[in-house]
Backbone as CSV, one residue per row, in Angstrom:
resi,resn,N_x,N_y,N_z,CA_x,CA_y,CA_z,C_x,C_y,C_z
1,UNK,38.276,30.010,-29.506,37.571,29.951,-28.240,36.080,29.852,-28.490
2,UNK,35.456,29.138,-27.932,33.780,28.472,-28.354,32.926,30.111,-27.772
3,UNK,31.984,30.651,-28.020,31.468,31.252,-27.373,30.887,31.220,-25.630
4,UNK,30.372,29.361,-25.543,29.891,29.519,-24.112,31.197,30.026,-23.536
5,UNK,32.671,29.525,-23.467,34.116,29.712,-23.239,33.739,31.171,-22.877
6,UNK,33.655,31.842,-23.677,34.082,33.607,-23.806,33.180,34.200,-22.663
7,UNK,31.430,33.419,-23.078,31.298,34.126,-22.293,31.076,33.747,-20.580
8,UNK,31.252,32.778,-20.081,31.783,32.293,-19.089,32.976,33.280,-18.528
9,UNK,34.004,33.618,-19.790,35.227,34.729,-18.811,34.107,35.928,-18.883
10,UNK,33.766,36.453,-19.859,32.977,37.730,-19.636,32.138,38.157,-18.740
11,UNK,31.176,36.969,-18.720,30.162,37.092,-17.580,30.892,36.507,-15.686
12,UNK,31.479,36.082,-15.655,32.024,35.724,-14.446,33.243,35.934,-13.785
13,UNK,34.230,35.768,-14.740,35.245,36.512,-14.078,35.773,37.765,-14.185
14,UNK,35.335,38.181,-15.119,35.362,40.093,-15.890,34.384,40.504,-14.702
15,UNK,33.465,40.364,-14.474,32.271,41.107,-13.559,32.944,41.697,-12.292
16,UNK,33.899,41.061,-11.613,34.595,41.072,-10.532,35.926,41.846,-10.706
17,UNK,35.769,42.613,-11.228,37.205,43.567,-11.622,37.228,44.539,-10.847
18,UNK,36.064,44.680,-10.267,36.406,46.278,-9.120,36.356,45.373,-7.812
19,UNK,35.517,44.838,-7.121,35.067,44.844,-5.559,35.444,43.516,-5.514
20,UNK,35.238,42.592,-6.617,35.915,41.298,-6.279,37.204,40.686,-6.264
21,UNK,38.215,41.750,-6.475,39.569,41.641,-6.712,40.450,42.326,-5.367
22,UNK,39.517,42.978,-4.400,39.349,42.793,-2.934,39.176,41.398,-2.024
23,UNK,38.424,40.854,-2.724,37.968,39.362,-2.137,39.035,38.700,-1.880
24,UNK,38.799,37.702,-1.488,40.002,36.204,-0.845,40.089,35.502,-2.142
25,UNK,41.343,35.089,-2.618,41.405,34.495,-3.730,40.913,33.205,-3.549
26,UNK,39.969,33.149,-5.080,39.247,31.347,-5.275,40.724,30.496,-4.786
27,UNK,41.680,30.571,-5.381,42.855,30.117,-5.438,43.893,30.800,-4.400
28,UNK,43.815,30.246,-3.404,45.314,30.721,-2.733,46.808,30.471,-3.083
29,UNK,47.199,31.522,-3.480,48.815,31.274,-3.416,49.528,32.315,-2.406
30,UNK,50.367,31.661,-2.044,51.071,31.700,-0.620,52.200,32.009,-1.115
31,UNK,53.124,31.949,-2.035,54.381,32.603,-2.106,55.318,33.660,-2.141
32,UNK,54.207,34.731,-2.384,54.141,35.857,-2.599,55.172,36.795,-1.372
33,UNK,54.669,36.836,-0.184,54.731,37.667,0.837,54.774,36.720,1.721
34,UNK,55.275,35.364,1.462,55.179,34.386,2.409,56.051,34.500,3.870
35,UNK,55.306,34.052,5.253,56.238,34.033,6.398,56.323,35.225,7.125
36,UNK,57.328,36.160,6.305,58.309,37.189,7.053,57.392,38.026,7.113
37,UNK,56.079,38.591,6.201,55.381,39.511,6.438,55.855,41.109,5.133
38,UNK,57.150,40.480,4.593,57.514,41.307,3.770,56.971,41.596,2.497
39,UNK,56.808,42.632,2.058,56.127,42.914,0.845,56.977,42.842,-0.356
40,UNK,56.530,42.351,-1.232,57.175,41.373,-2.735,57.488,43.153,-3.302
41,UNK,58.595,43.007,-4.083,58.994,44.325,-5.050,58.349,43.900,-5.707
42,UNK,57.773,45.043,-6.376,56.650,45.402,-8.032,57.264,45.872,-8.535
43,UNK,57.858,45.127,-10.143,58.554,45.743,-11.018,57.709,45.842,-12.037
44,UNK,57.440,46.863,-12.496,56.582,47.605,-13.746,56.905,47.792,-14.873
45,UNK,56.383,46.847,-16.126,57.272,46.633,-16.980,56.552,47.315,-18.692
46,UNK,56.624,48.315,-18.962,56.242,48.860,-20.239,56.202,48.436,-21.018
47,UNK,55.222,48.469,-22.405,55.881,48.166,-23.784,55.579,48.954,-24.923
48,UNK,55.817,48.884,-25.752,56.228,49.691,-26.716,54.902,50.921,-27.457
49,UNK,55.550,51.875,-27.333,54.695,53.203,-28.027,54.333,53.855,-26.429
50,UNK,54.791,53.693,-25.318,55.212,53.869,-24.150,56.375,54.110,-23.157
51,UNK,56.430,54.722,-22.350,57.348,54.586,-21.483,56.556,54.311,-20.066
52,UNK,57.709,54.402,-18.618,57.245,53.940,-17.263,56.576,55.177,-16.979
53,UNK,55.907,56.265,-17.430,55.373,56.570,-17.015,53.867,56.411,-17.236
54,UNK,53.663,55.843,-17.207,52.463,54.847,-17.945,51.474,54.518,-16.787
55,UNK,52.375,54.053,-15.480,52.453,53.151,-14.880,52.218,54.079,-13.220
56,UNK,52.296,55.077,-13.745,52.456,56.680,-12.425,50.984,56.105,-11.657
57,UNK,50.166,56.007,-11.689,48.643,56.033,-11.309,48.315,54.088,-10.586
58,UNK,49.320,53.522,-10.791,49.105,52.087,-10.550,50.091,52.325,-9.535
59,UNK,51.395,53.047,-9.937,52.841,53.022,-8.785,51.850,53.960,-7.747
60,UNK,51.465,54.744,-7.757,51.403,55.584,-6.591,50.491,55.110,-5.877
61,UNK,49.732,54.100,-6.306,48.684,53.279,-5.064,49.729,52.579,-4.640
62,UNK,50.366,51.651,-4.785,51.027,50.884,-4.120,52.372,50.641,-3.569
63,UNK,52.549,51.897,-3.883,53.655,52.690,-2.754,52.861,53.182,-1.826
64,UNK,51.789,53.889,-1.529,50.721,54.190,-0.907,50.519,53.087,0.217
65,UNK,50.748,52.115,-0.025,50.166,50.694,0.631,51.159,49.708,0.540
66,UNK,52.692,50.875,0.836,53.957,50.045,1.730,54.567,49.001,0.599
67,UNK,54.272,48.844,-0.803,54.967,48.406,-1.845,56.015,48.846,-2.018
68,UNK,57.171,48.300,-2.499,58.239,48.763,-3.034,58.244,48.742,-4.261
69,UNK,58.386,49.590,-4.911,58.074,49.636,-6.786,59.490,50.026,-7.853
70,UNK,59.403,49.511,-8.635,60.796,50.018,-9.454,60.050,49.817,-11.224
71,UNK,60.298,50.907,-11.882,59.225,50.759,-13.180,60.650,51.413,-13.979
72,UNK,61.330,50.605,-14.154,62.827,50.531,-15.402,62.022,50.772,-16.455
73,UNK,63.132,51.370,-17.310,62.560,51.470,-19.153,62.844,50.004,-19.657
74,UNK,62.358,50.063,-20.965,62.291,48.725,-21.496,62.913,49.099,-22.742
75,UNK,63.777,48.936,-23.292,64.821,49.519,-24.277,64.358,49.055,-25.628
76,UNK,63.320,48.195,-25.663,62.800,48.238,-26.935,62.909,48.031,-28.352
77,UNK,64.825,47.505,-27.811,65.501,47.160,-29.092,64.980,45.630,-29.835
78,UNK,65.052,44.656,-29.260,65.040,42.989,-29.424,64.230,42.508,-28.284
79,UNK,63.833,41.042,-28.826,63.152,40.962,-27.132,64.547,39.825,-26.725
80,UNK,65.263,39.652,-26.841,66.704,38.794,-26.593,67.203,40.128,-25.508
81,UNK,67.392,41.159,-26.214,68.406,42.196,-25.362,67.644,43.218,-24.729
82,UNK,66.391,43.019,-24.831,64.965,43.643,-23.754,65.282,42.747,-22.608
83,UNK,65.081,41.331,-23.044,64.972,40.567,-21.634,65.619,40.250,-20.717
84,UNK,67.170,40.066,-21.377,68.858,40.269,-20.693,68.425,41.369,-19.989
85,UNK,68.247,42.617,-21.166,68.394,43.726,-19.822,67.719,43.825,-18.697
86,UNK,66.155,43.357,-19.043,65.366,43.565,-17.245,65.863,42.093,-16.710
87,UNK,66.588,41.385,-17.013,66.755,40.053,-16.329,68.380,40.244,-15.368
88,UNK,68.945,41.223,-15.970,69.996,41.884,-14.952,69.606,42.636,-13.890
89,UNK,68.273,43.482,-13.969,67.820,44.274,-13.452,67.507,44.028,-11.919
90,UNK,66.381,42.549,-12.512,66.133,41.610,-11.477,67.060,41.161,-10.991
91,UNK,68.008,40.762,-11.071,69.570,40.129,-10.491,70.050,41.289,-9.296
92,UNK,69.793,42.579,-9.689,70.139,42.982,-8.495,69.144,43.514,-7.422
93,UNK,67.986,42.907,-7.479,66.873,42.716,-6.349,66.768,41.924,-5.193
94,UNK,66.632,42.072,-4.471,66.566,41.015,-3.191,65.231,40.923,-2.609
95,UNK,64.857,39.533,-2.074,63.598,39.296,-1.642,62.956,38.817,-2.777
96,UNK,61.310,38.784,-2.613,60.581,38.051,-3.425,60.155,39.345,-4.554
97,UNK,59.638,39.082,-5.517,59.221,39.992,-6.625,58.052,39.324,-7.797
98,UNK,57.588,40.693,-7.690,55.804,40.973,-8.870,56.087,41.288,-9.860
99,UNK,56.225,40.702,-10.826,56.572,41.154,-11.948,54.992,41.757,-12.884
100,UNK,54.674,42.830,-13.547,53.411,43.414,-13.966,54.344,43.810,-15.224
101,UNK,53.381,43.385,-16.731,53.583,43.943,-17.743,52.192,44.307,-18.549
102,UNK,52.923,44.930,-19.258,51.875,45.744,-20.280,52.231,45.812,-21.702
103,UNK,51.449,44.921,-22.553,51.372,45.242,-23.631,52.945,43.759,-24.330
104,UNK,53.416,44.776,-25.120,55.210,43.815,-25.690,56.078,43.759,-24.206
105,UNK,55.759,44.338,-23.006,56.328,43.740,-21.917,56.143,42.773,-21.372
106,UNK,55.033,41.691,-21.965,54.999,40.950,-21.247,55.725,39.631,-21.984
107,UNK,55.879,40.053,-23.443,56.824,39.021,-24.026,58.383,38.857,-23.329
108,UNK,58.797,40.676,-22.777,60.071,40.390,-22.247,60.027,39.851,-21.040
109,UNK,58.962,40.091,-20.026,58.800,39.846,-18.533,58.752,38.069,-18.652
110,UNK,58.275,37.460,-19.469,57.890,35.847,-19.856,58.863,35.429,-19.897
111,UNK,60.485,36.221,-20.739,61.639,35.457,-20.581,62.806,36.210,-19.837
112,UNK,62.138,37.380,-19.324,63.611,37.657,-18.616,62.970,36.914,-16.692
113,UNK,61.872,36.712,-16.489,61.869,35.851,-15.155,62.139,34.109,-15.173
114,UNK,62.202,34.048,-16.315,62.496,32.121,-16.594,63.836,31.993,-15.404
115,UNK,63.650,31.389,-14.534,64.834,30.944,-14.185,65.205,31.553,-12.539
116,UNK,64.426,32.594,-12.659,64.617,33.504,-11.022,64.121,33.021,-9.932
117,UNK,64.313,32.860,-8.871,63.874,32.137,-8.123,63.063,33.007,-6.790
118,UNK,62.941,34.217,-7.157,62.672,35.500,-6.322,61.357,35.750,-6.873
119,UNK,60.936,35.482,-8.051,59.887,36.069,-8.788,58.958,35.237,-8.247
120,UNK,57.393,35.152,-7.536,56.840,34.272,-7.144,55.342,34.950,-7.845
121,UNK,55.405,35.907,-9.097,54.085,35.995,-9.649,53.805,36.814,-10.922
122,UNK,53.272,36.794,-11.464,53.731,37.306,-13.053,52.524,38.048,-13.130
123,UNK,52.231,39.247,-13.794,50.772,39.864,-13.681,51.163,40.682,-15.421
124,UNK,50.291,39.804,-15.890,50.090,40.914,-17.557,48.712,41.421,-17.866
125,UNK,49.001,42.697,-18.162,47.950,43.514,-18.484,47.706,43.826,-19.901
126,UNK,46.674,43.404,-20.239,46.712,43.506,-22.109,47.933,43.161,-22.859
127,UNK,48.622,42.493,-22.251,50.241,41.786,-22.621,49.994,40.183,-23.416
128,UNK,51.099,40.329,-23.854,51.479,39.205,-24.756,52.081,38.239,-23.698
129,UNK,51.616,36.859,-23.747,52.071,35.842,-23.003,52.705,34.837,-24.241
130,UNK,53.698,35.137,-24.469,53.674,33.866,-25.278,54.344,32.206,-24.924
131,UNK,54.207,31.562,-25.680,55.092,30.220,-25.577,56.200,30.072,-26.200
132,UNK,57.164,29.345,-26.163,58.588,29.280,-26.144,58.084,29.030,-28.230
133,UNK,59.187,30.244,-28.858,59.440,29.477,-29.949,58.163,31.140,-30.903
134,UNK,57.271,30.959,-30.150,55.850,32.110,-30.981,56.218,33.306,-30.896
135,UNK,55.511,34.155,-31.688,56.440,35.480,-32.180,54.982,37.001,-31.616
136,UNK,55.603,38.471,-31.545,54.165,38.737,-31.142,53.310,39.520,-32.648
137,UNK,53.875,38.894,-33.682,53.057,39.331,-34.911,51.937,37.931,-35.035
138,UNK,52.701,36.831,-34.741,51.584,35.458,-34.794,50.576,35.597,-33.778
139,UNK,50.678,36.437,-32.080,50.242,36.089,-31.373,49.043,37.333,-31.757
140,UNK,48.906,38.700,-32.334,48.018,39.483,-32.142,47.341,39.311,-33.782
141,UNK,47.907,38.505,-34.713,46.862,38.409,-35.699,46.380,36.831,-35.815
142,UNK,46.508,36.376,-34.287,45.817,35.181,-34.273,44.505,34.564,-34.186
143,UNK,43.788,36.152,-33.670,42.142,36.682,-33.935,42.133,37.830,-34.363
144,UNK,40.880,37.922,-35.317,40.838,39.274,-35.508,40.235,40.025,-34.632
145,UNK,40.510,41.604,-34.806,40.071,42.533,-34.055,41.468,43.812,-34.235
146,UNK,42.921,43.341,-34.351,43.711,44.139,-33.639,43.535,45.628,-35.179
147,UNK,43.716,46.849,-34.545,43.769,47.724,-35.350,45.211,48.564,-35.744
148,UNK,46.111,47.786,-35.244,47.501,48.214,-35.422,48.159,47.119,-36.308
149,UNK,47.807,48.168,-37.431,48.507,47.242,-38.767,49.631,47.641,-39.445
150,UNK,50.055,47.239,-40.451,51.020,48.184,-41.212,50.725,49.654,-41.262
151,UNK,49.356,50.010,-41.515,49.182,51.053,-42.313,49.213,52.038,-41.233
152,UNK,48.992,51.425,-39.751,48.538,52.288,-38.611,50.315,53.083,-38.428
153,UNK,50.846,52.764,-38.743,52.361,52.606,-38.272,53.248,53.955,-39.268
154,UNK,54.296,55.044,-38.395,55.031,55.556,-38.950,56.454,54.630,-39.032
155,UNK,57.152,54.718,-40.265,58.379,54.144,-40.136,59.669,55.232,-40.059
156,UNK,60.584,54.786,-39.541,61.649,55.831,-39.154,63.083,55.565,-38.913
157,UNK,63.482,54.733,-39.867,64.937,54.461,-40.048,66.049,55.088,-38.937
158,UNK,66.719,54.067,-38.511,68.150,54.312,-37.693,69.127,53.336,-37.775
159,UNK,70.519,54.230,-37.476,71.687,53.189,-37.853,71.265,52.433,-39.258
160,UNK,72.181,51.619,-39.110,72.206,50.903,-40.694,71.319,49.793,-40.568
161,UNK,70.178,49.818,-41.359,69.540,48.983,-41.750,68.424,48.879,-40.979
162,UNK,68.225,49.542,-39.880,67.725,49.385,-38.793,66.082,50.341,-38.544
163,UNK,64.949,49.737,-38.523,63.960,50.896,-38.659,62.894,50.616,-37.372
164,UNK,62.472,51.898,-36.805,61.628,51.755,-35.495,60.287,52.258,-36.543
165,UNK,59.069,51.674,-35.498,57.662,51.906,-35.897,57.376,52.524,-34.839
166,UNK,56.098,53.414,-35.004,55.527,54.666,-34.210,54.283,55.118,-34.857
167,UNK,53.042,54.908,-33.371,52.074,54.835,-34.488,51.485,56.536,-34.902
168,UNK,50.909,56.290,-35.603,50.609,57.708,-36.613,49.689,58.724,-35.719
169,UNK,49.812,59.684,-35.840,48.978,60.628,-34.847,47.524,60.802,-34.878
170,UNK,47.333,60.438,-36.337,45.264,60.499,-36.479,45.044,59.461,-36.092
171,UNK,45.675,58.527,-35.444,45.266,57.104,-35.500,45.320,56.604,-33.674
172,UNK,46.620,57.245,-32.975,46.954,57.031,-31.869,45.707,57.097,-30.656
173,UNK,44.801,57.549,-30.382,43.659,57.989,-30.035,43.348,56.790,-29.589
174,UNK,42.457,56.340,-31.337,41.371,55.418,-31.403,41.960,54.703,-31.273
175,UNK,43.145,54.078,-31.488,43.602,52.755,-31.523,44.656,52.739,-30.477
176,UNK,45.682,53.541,-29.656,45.767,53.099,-28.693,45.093,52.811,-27.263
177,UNK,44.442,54.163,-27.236,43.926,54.781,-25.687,42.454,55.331,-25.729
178,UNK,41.290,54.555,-26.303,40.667,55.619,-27.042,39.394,55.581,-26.143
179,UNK,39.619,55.298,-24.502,39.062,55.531,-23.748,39.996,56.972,-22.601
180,UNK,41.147,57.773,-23.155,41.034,58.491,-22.088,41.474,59.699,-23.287
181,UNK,41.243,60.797,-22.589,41.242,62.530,-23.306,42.049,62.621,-24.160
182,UNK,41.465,63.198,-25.515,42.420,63.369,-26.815,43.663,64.414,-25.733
183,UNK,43.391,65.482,-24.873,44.494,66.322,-24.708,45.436,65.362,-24.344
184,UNK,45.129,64.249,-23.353,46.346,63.032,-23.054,46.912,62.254,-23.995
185,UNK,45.688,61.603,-24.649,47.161,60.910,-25.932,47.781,61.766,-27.250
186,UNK,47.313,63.427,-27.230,47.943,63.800,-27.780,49.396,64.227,-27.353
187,UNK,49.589,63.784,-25.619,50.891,64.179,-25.410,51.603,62.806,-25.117
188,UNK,51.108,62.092,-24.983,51.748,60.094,-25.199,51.824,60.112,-26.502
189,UNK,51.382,60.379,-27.691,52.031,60.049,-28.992,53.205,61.422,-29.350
190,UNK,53.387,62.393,-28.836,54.475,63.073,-28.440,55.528,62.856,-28.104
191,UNK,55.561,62.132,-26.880,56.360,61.287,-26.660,56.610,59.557,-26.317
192,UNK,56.183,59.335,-27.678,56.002,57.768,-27.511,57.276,57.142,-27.783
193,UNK,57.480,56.064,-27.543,58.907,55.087,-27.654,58.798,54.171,-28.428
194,UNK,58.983,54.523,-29.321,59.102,52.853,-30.574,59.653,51.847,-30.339
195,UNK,59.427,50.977,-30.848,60.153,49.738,-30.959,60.575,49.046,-32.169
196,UNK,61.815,48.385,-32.345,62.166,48.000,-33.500,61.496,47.259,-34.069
197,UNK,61.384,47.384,-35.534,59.833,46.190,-35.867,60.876,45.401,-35.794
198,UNK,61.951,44.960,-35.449,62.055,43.286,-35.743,61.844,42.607,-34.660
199,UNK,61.190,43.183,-33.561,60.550,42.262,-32.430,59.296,41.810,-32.483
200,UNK,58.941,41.830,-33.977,57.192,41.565,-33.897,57.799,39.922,-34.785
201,UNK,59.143,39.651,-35.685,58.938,38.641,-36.047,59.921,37.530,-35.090
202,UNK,60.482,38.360,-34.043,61.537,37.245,-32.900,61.110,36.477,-32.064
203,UNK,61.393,34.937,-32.316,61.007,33.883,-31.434,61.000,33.898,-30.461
204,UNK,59.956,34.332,-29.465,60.019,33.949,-27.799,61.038,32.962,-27.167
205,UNK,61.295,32.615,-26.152,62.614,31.771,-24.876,61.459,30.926,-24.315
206,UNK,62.086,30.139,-23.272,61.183,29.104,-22.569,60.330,29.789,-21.381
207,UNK,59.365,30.164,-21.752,58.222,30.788,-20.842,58.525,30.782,-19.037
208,UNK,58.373,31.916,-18.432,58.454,31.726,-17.143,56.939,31.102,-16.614
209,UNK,55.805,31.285,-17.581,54.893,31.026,-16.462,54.357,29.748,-16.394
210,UNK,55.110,29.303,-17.135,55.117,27.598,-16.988,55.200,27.105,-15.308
211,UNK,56.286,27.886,-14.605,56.447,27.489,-13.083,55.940,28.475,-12.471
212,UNK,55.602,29.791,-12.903,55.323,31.030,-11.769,53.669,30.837,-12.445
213,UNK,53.205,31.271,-10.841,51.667,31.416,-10.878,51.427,33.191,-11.801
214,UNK,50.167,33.041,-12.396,50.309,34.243,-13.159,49.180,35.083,-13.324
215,UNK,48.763,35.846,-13.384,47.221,36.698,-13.898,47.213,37.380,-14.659
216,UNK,46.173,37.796,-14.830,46.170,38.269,-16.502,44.483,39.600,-15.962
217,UNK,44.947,40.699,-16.679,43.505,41.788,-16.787,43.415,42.439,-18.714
218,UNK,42.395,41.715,-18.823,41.922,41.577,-20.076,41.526,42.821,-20.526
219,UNK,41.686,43.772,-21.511,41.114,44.818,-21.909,39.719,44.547,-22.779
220,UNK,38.614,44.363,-22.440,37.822,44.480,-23.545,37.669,45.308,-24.655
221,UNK,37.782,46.314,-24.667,37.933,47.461,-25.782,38.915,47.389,-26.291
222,UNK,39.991,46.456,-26.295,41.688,46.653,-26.921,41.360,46.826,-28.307
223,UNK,41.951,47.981,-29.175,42.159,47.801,-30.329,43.235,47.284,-30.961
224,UNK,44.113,46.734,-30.222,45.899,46.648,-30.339,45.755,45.079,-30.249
225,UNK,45.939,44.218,-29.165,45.518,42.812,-29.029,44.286,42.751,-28.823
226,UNK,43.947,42.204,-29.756,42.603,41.785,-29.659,41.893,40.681,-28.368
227,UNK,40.799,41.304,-27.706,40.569,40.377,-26.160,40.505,38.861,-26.502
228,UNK,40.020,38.395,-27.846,40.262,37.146,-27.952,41.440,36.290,-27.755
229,UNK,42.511,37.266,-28.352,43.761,36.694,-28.164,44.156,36.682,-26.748
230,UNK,44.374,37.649,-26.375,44.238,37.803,-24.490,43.628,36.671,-23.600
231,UNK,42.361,36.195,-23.860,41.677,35.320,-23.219,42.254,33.793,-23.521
232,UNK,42.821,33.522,-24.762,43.430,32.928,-25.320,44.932,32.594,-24.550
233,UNK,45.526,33.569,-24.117,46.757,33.452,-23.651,47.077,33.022,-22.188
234,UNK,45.829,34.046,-21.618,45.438,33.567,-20.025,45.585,32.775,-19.404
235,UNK,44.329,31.875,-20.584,43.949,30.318,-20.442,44.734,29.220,-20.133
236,UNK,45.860,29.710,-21.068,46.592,28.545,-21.596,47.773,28.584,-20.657
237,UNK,47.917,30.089,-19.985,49.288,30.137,-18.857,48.376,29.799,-17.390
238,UNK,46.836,29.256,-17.572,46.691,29.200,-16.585,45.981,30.161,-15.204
239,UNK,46.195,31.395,-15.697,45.925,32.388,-15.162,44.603,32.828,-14.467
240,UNK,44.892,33.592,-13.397,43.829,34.158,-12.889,42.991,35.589,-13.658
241,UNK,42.197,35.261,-14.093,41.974,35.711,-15.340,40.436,36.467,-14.603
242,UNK,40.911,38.209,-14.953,39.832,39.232,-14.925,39.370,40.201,-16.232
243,UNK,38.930,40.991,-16.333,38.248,41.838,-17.259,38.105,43.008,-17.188
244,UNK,38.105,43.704,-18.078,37.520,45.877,-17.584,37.097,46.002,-19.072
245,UNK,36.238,47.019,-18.853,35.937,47.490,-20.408,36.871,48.899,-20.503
246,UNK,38.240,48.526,-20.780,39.051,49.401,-21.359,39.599,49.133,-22.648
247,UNK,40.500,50.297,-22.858,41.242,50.426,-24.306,42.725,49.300,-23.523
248,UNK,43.425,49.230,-24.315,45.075,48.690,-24.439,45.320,49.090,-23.156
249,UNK,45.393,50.322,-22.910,45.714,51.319,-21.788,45.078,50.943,-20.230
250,UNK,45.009,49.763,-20.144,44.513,49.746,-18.785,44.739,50.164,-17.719
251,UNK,46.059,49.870,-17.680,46.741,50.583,-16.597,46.360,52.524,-16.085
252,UNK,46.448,52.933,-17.472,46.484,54.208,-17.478,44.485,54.635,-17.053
253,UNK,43.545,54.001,-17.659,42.271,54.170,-17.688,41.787,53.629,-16.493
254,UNK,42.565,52.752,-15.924,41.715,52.058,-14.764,42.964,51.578,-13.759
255,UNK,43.704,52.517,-13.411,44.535,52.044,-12.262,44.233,51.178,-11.233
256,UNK,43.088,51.781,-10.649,42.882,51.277,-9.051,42.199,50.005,-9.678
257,UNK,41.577,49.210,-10.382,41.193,48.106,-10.892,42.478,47.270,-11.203
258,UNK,43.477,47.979,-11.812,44.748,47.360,-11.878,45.418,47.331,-10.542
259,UNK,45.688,48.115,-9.916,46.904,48.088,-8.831,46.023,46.768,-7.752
260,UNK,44.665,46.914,-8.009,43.806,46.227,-6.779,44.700,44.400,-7.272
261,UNK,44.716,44.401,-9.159,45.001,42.723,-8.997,46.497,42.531,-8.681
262,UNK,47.476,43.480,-9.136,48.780,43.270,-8.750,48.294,42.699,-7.241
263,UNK,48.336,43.528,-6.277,48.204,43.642,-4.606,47.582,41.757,-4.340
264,UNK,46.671,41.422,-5.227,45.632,40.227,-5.326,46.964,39.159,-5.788
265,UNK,47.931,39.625,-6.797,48.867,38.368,-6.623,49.988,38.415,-6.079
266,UNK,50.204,39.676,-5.103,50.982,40.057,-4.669,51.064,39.397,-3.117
267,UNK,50.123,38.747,-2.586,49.132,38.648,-1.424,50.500,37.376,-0.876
């Protein structure tokens, strides 16, 4: 990405992350809540070294403001049998639906909405967008910056042959969340949820946001995906593309900045 590029998103569309994500979209899309007046389900989609409760401070605004919300676990095994599973999930939803991910949810949210015809908007938050075929070890050491490396990582064998990663406790802080209170991520790396490393080398499916309109809220501070890569991914799905100076953790550090863009493609 050229610098004027970067900073064009930095300076202009990042600036507008609190009061301008209130505003009338540059871009209208109409599918959302179209007609009936009904409000689109928000499904809240986690990813890994997380669970849905992640997501408590984004859900409770917009249940607040007549949303219907459903924030399923993300099982964390494969992204093949991650995406089956929230792609059943969605199967038994009715009406239109918001799909919001975070982080390795948005690799599953990319292929478990391919194909739905209910889903009318895709919203990733410091998430992996990828393209059909790309993996999310290619997609976060595709710039530098990310600080979750091998070394950051506990390993922890299950079943046969089979090993989950979990990141290390001196490390979880700075490199996941390292904008909100050591007393908090000392109780998120407590209970954090691994994921199998073999989803960092599994080929992505045929992208949903090829047909669904999509947005994207960029973490500047990410130590995990690096914002280059993020801005990078946006771009290329197209996206309505904002900014915060947070950690990975956006959701968790800056709810009401988040719940404001869901609601913005929710419209």
């Amino acid at each position: 990405m050229t610098t004027t590029r970067r900073g064009l998103l930095a300076g202009s569309a990042a600036v507008v992350v609190g009061a301008a994500l209130d505003a009338p979209a540059a871009q209208a899309h109409t599918g959302s809540g179209s007609g009936s007046g009904q409000k689109p389900t928000v499904v809240l989609v986690h990813g890994a070294f997380a669970d849905a409760s992640g997501w408590n401070g984004v859900a409770s605004r917009l249940i607040r403001d007549g949303y219907p919300v459903i924030a399923p676990p993300n099982p964390l095994r494969s992204v093949a049998s991650d995406s089956a599973y929230l792609a059943g999930i969605l199967a038994t939803l009715s009406g239109p639906l918001v799909l919001v991910a975070h982080s390795y949810g948005g690799i599953v949210v990319t292929n478990a909405a391919t194909g739905n015809p209910n889903v009318k908007a895709l919203v990733y938050v410091a998430a992996f967008v990828p393209d059909q075929g790309e993996t999310l070890l290619g997609l976060q050491t595709k710039y530098p910056g990310s600080r979750l490396s091998e070394e950051a990582l506990d390993f922890r064998p299950y079943g046969e042959g089979l090993v989950d990663g979990y990141i290390k406790k001196e490390l979880f802080h700075d490199v996941f969340a390292g904008d909100l209170p050591k007393a908090t991520t000392e109780l998120m790396w407590a209970g954090q949820r691994p994921a199998d490393v073999r989803t960092l080398g599994e080929p992505s499916g045929a992208p949903a946001w090829k047909t669904i309109p999509s947005w994207y809220l960029v973490g500047r501070d990410d130590q995990v995906l690096p914002p280059a890569a993020q801005r990078f991914m946006a771009r290329r799905a197209g996206a309505h593309t904002f900014e915060a100076d947070t950690s990975h953790v956006a959701m968790i550090a800056q709810p009401a900045a988040t719940a404001a863009l869901i609601k913005r493609a929710a419209r």
